[in-house]
N, C-alpha and C positions, 0 to 999 in steps of 0.2 A: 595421575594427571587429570585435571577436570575436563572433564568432553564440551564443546562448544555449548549447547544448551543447555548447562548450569552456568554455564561461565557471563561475560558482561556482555549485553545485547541492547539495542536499542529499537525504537521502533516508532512508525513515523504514521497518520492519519489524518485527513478530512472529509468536512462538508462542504457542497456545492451547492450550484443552483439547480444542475440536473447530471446526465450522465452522457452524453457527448462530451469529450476531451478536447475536442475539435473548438468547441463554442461555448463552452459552459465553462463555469468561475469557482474560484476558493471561495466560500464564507466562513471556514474558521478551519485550521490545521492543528496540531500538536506533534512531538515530539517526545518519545518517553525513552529516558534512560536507566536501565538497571546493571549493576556492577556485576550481580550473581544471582542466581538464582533466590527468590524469600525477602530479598534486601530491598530495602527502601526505593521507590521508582524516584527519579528527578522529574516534571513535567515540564514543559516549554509548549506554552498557548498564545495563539494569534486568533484574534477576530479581525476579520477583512470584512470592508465595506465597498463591493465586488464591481461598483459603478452602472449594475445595470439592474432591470427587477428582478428580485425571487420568484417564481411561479409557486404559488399557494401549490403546488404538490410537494416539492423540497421544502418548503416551512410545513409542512405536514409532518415530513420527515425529521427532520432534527432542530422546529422548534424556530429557529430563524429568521425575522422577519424582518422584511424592508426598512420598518422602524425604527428596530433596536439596531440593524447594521450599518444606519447612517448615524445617529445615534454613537454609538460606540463602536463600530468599526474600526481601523488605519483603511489609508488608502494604498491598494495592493501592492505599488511597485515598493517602498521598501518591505513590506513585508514579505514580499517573495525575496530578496535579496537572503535577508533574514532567515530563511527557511534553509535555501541554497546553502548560504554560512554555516548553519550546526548540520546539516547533513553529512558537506563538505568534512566540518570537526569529528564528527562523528567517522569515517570511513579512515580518516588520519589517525585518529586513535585505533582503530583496529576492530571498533566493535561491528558487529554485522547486523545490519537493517531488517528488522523485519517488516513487509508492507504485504496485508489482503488483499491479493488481488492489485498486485503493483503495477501490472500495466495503468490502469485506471488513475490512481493515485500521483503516480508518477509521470505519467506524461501528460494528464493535466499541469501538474508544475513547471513542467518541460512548456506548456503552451501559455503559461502565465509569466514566464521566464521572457520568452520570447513576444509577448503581445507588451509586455510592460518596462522591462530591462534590455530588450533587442538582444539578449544571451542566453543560451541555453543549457539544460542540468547536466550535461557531461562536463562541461569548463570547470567545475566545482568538484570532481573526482580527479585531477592527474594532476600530482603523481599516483596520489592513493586511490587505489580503483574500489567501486561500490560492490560489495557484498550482500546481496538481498536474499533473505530466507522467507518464501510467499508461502504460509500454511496454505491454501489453497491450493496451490499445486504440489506442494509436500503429500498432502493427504491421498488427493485425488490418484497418484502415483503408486504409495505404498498400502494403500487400502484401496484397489480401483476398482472391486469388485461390489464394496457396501452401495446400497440402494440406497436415495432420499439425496435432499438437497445440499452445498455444503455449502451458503452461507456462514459468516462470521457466527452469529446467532444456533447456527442448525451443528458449527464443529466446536463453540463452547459447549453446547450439550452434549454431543457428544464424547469429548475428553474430559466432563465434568468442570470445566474453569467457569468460575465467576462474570455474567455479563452483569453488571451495575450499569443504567445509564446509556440504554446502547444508542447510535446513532448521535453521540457525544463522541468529537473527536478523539480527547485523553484517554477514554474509556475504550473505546474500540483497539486503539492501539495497544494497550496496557494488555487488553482481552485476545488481542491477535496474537501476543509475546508471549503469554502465559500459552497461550494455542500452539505453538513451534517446542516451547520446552516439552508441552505433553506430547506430540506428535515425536520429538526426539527421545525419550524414554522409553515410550510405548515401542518406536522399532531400532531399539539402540542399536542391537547386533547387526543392521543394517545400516546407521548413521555414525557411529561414533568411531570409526576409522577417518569416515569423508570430515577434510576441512569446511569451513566456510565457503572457500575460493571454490571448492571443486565441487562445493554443491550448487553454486552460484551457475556456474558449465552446466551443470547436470541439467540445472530445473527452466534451460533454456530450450535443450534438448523435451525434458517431461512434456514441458509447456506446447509446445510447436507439437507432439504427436495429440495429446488433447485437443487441440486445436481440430485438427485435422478430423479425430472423430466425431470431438460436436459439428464440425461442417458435413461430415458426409449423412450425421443425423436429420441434418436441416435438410438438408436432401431429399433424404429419402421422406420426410414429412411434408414435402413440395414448400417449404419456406423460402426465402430471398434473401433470408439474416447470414450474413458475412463474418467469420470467425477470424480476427486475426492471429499470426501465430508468433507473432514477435513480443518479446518478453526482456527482460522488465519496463522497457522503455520502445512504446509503437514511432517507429521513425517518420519523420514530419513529414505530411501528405507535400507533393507537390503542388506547386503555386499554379492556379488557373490561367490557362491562355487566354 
């Protein structure tokens, strides 16, 4: 029987304009599907033209500018719809999400959902609920003792995968998938019993004690930075009195 990480996976990425979920916009997402492990990826690319400026630090980042994304942009709300839809396809057919760092990812969609389509990215998983495998917190778990960073970037190096292009939606994604299949090989005898679903549990649990230890980090470094510990999706701040 093939274990999940050879099997069909897909996996989901963007760029913004910064990193607040809160306030900050799509400028281009993607979508990569693979059927099996070596086989052909399918890609599905959106450039959005996010109606508000770039700060010249995220066009630093990936390239983007105000120009070209008015230029050649879509204007966000169908393209969020859009996104929502092959995700939605995607969790119906069965295969499981891989997202870096999917809080981030994912509940900016959840806030472009809701700023543009007044819906948000649960209505597009039920019946079929989402299945998200976050190398980041896979890693950090089964190897939480290695030293250094674990950006996208810092865990293709270290599982040896290919970044081509990084800071390129397609690419990172493509590059986070290959990252979950190495991290599932690498500790098979510990993954290839758990399903999708039950690691999907699991890495809510991982995630929320990580959490917890980079906050008491921040602590004890006298910082003010706030860890949240809700995973894959941060539930939506209350509304201001």
């Amino acid at each position: 029987m093939t274990c999940w990480y050879e099997g069909p996976l897909a996996a989901f990425d963007t760029e913004t304009t910064g990193v607040d979920v809160e306030t900050d916009r799509i400028v281009s997402a993607a979508v990569v599907v693979q059927d099996a492990a070596g086989s052909r990826p399918r890609v599905t690319r959106w450039l959005v033209n996010p109606g508000v400026p770039v700060p010249a630090g995220a066009t630093a980042v990936h390239g983007l500018t105000d120009e070209h994304l008015q230029r050649n942009g879509r204007w966000p709300s169908p393209v969020m719809d859009e996104i929502a839809r092959v995700l939605g396809e995607q969790a119906a057919a069965g295969r499981p999400l891989v997202v870096m760092n999917a809080p981030f990812d994912l509940t900016l969609l959840d806030r472009e959902l809701r700023r543009h389509r007044a819906t948000n990215l649960d209505r597009w998983f039920d019946p079929a609920p989402l299945r998200v495998l976050d190398p980041r917190v896979l890693d950090k778990h089964l190897d939480r003792y290695r030293k250094g960073r674990r950006t996208l970037t810092d865990l293709c190096a270290h599982y040896d995968v290919a970044l081509e292009g990084a800071h390129d939606a397609a690419a990172d994604a493509l590059a986070a998938m290959e990252v979950v299949r190495a991290v599932g090989r690498r500790f098979a005898t510990r993954l290839e019993r758990l399903s999708p679903a039950e690691l999907h549990t699991l890495q809510s649990v991982w995630h929320a004690a990580q959490a917890r230890g980079l906050q008491a980090w921040f602590a004890r470094s006298g910082s003010p930075e706030a860890v949240d510990p809700a995973w894959p999706l941060r539930p939506e701040l209350p509304a201001a009195a």
